[in-house]
C-alpha positions in Angstrom: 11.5 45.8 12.0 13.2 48.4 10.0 10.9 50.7 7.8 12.5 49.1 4.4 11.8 45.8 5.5 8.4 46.8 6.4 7.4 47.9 3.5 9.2 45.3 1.2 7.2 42.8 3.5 3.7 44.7 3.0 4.4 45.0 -1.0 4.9 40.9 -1.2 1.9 40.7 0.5 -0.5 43.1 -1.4 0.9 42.1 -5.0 -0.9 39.7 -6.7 0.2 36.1 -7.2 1.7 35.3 -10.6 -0.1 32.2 -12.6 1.9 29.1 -12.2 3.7 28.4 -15.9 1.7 25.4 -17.4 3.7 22.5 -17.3 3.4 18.5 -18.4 2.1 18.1 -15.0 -0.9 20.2 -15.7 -1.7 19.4 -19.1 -3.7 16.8 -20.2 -2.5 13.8 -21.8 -1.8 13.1 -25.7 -3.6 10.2 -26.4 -3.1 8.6 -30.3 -4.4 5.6 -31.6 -5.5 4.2 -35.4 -9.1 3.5 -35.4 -10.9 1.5 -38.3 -14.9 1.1 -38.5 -16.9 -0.9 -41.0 -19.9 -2.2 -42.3 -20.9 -4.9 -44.6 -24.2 -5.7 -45.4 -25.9 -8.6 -47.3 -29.1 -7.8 -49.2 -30.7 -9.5 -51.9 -29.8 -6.9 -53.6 -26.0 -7.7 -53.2 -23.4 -6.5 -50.6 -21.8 -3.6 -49.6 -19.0 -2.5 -47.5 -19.0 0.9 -46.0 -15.7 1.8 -44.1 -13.6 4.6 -42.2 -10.0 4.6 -40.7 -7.2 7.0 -39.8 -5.7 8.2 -36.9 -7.2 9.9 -33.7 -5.7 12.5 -31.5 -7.1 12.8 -28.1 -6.8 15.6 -25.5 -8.5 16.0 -22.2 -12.1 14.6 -23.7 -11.6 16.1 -27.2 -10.7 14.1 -30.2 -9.7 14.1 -33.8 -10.0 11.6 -35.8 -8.4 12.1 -39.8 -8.9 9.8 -42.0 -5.8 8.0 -44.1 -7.6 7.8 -47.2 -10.8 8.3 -48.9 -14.2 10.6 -46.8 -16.4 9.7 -44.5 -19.8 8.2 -46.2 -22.0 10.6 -48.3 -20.1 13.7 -47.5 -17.0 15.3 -48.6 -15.0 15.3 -44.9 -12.2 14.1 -44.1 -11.8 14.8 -40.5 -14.2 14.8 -37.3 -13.3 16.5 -34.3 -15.7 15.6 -31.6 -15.5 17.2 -27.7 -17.1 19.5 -25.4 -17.7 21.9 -27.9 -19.5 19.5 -29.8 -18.9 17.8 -32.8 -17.8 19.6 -36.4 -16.8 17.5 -39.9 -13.9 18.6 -41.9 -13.2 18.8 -45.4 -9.3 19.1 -44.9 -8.6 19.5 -49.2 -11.2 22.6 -49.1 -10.0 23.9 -45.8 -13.5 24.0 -44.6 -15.8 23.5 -41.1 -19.4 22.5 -40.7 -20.9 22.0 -37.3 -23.0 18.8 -37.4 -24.1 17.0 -34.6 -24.0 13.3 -33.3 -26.7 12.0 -35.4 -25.9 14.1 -38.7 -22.6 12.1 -37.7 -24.1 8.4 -37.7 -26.7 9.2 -40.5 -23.2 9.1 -42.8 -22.5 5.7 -42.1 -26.4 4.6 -41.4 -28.1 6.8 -43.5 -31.2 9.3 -42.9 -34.5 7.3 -42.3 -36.7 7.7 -45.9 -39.5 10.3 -46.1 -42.1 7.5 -45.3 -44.6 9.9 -46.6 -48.4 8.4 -45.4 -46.6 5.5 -43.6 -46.5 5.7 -39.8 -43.9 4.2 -38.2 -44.1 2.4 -34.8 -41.6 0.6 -32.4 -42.4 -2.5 -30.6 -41.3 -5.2 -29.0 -38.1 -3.6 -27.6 -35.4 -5.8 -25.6 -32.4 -5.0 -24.9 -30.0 -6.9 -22.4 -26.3 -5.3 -22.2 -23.8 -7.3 -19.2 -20.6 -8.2 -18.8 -18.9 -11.3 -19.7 -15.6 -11.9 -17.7 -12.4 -11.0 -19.0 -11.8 -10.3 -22.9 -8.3 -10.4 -25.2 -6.0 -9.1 -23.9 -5.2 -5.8 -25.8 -1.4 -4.3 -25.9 -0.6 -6.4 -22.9 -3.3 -5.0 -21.0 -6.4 -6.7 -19.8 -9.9 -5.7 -21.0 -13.3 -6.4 -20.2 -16.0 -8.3 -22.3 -19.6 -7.3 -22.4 -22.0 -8.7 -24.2 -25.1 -7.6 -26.1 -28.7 -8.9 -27.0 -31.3 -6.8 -28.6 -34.6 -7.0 -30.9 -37.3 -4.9 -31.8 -39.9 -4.4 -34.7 -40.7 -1.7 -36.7 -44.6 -1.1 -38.2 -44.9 0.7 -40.8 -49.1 1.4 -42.3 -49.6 2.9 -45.8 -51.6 2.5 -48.5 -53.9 -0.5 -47.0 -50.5 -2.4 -46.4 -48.4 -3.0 -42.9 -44.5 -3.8 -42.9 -43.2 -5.2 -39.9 -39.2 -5.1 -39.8 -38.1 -7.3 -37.1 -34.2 -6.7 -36.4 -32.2 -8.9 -33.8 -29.1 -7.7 -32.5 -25.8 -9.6 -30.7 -22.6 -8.3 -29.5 -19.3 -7.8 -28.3 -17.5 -4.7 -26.3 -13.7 -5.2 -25.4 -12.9 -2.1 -23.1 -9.6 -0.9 -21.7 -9.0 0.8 -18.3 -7.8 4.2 -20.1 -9.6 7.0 -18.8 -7.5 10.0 -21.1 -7.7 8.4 -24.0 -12.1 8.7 -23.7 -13.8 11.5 -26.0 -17.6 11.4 -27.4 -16.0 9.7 -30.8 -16.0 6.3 -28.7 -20.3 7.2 -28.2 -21.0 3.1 -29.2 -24.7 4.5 -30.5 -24.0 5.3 -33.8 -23.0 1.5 -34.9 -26.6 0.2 -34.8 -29.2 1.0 -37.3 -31.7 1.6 -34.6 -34.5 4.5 -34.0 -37.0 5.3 -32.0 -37.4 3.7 -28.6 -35.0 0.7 -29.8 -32.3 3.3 -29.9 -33.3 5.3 -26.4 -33.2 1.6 -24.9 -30.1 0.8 -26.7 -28.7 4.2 -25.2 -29.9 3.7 -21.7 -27.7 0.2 -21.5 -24.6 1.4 -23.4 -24.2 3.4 -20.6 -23.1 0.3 -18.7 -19.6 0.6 -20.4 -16.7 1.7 -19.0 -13.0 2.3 -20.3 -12.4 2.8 -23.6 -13.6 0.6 -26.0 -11.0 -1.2 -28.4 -12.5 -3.9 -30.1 -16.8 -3.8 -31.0 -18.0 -6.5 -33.1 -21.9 -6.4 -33.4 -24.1 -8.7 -35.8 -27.4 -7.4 -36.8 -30.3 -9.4 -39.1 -33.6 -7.5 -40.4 -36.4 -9.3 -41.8 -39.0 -7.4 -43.6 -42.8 -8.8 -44.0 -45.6 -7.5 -45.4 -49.4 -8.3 -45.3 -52.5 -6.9 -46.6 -55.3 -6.7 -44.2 -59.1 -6.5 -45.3 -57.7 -7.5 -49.4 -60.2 -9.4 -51.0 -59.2 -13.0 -51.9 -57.3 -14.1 -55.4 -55.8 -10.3 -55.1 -52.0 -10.6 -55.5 -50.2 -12.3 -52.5 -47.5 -10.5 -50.8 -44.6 -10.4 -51.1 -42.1 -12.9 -49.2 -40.6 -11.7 -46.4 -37.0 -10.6 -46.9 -33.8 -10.9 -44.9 -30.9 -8.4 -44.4 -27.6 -9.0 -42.5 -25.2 -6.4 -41.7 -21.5 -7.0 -39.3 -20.1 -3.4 -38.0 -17.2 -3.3 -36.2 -14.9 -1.0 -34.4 -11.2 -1.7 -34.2 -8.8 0.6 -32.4 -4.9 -0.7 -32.9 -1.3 1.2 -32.1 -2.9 3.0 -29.1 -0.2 5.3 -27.2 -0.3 8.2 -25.2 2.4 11.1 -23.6 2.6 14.1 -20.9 0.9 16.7 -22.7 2.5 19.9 -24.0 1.1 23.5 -24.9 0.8 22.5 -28.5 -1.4 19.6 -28.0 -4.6 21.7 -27.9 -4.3 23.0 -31.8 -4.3 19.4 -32.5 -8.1 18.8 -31.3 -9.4 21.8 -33.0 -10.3 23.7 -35.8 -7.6 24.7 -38.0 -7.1 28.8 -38.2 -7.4 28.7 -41.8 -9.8 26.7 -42.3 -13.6 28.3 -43.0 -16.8 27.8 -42.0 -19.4 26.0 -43.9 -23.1 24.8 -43.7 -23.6 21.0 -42.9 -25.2 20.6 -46.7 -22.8 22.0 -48.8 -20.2 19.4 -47.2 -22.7 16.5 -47.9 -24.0 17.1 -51.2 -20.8 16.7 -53.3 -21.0 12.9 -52.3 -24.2 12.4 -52.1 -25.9 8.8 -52.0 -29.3 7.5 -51.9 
């Protein structure tokens, strides 16, 4: 071989390789899709319907979900971007970010347990049976699979030389698509029931039974409250009657659609440059609600 050639060769070969251009092969998908979620709940005291819905961006097991009009419950955001980084709430008119996690994230639509003070809360009686049920609706001309859910459980509650047992009862519905890039934590089923406790570890343990990505949740919940007075002396007051809550959440997810991903598609599922950081309080105390 002639020396030029020799050392041309041994220059290839001791230079390092180049990093391959990131293509639309190599990205991850762009997944969008309007998602709505509700509650309405019937008290004795009236009813009320607590609701969320926008659209969600989704990237390689992040997601963003902005909503179209209106915050998310007791807080001043806007926005949720939930992924491996965890999760962080966005108030997109004050350009700020507050780290929160997944339960600060459900305590908006469920609400923070009340300081129960001298009570002591127990959970008992916990059942929870989570299968699947065949085939469901079809959903944008694909097919999806039904499961089905039962649950109960009762929560004690001792203070004051009274007890309060809440006994809730639980039934649903999961519709799930085979669409594995359009799956982020936001689709995390948990945060729909008003659970706690053991109830809510059980509830977690069978959730985990779903697969694909969930596009239609339906899930029924009634709560009856009864309270006694043990050791009162007779012709005392009587307690009360026992009362009874029901409450429908569901989870809709319409228009879904994804594409090849491009280099752009990562700013989409994260935090804005100018946006600033905040504490977790300061976004929830302008909307506060008891």
């Amino acid at each position: 071989m002639p020396a030029g050639s020799a050392f041309l060769a041994a220059t290839l070969l001791a230079a390092p390789l180049a990093e391959a251009p990131a293509t639309a092969d190599n990205l991850p998908a762009f997944v969008t899709y309007a998602l709505t979620e509700s509650m309405r709940s019937v008290t004795p005291a009236g009813e009320r319907t607590v609701s969320a819905g926008g659209t969600v961006v989704a990237r390689g097991g992040d997601a963003r979900w902005d909503l179209t009009h209106g915050t998310f419950p007791r807080s001043s955001a806007t926005s949720v971007l939930t992924g491996r980084d965890g999760l962080v709430l966005l108030d997109r008119e004050a350009k700020t970010a507050a780290l929160a996690t997944p339960s600060d994230f459900a305590d908006l639509f469920q609400g923070r347990p009340s300081d129960p003070g001298a009570a002591a809360p127990a959970v008992r009686d916990v059942a929870v049976v989570f299968r699947k049920d065949g085939a469901g609706r079809p959903f944008q001309e694909r097919p999806t699979t039904r499961y089905r859910l039962e649950a109960a459980w009762t929560v004690v509650l001792s203070s004051s030389g009274r007890i309060t047992r809440v006994k809730t009862e639980a039934t649903g519905v999961v519709e799930t698509v085979e669409m594995n890039e359009a799956q982020s934590p936001l689709d995390a089923l948990l945060r729909l029931f008003p659970a706690r406790g053991a109830a809510r570890e059980a509830l977690d343990a069978e959730l985990t039974k779903v697969t694909g990505f969930s596009v239609f949740v339906e899930i029924s919940v009634t709560s009856t409250s009864s309270t006694e007075a043990p050791g009162m002396p007779s012709g005392t007051e009587p307690p009360p009657k026992p009362v009874t809550a029901h409450s429908t959440v569901t989870r809709r997810v319409g228009s879904l659609a994804a594409r090849p991903g491009v280099r752009d598609d990562e700013a989409r599922v994260a935090v804005p440059k100018d946006f600033r950081s905040s504490s977790l309080d300061r976004l929830l105390a302008p909307r506060a609600m008891p």
